[in-house]
N, C-alpha and C positions, 0 to 999 in steps of 0.2 A: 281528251284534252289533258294536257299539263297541266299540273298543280302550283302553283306559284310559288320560287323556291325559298323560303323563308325557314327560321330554326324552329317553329312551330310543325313545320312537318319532319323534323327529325325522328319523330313516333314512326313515321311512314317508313323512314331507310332502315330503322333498328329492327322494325316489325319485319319488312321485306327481308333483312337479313338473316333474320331468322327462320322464314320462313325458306329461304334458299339451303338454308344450312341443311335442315329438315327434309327437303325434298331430295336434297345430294346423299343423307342419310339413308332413306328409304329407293333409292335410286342403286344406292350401291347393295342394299338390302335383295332387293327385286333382281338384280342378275345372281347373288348368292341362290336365290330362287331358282332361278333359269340351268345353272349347273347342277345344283341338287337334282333336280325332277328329272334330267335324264341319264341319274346312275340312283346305286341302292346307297341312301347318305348314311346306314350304318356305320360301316367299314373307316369310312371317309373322317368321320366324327370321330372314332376313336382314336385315328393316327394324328389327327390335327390336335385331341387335349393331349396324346400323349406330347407331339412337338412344341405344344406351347407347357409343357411341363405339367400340366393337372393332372388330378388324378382320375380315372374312370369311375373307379368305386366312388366316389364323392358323392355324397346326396341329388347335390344341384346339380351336378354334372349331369349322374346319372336319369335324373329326371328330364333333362331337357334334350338328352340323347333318346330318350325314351317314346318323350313328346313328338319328334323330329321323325322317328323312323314310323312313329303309326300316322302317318297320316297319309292317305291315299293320294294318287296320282291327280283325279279329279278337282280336291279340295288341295290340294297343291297349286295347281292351276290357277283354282282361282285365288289362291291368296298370292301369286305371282302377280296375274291380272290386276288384282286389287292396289297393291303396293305400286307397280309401274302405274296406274293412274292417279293414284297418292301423289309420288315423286314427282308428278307431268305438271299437275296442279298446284303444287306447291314451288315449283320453278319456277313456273309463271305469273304465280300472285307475287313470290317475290323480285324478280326481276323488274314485273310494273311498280312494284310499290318504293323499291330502289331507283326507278327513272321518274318518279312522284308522279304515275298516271293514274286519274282517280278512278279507271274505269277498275284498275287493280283493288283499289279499297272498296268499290261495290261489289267487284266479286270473291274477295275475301269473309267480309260483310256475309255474302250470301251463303258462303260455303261453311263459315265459323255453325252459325247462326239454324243452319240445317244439321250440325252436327249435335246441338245440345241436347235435344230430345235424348238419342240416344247414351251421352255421355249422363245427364241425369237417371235414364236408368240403369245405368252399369252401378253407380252409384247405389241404385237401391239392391240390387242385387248384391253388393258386396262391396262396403263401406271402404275405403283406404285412402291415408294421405296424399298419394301422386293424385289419384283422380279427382279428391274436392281442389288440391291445386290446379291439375288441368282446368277446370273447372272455373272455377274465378278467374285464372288468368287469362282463357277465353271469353269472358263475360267482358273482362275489363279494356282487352283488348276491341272485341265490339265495341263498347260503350264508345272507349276512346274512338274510332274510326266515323261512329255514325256522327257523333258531336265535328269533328273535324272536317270530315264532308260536308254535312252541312252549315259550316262557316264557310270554306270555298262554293257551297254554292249560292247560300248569303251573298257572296263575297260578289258572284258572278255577277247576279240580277239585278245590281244596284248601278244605277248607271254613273261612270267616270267621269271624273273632269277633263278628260282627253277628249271624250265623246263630245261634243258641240252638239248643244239640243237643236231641235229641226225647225223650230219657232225663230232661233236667232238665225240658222244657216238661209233659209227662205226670206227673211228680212236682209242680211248680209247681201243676197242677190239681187234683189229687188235695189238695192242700193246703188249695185255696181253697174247694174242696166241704164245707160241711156233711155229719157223716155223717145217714144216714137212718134 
């Protein structure tokens, strides 16, 4: 069902757009995957910092070229797999939540909501500012969604004044009957 489109669900477009941006991110992430896994990304990795002008020797660099080239074919795989279901799911919550379908805020809901365990313990494991932000911003982002849903389905159950109760429609007929 359609959410009813009022400026109280602008959380829904901003959220959904975000959540597109994100999935277009890791979308485009997931095929850098896909090219990587079938050559050796060594070689590859040092011609693209030298063309973007970095340096090799560079700590970061060097680390993250380091990072890149041990990692096996297997656990390659699946962090390609991972990422392209990332990207899937994240196109989709947001694309519903940009056309304000609420089934997209329940399964945003579900998906945020499943990820905290584990974000809480990344957290114990190794305290940093990105992830207590991740972290609240996901909390907050829930909060806001579960409260908003259930105003639209408040919103739903209560019956309209369009709706003609069944006591006065039965009466109305009863009226317009000829008796016999």
């Amino acid at each position: 069902m359609r959410l009813p489109s009022r400026s109280g669900y602008l959380g829904f477009r901003v959220i959904g757009f975000l959540k597109l941006l994100s999935g277009l991110v890791a979308l485009i992430m997931g095929m850098g995957f896909v090219h990587f896994i079938g050559h050796d990304p060594g070689p590859r990795l040092e011609r693209m910092s030298a063309h973007l002008g970095l340096d090799p020797q560079n700590h970061l660099i060097h680390r993250l070229m380091s990072a890149l080239t041990g990692i096996d074919r297997s656990r390659l795989r699946a962090i390609e797999a991972g990422t392209f279901f990332y990207a899937i799911l994240h196109l989709i919550e947001g694309i519903g939540l940009i056309l304000e379908r609420d089934w997209a805020g329940y399964l945003v809901v579900l998906a945020t909501s499943s990820l905290i365990p584990f974000e809480l313990y990344e957290i114990i494991q190794k305290h940093s500012l990105p992830r207590v932000t991740l972290l609240i911003l996901n909390v907050g982002i829930l909060i806001y969604l579960i409260v908003e849903l259930r105003k639209h389905h408040a919103a739903r159950a209560k019956p309209t004044d369009q709706t003609p109760n069944s006591s006065v429609v039965l009466a109305e007929q009863s009226q317009d009957t000829p008796p016999s």
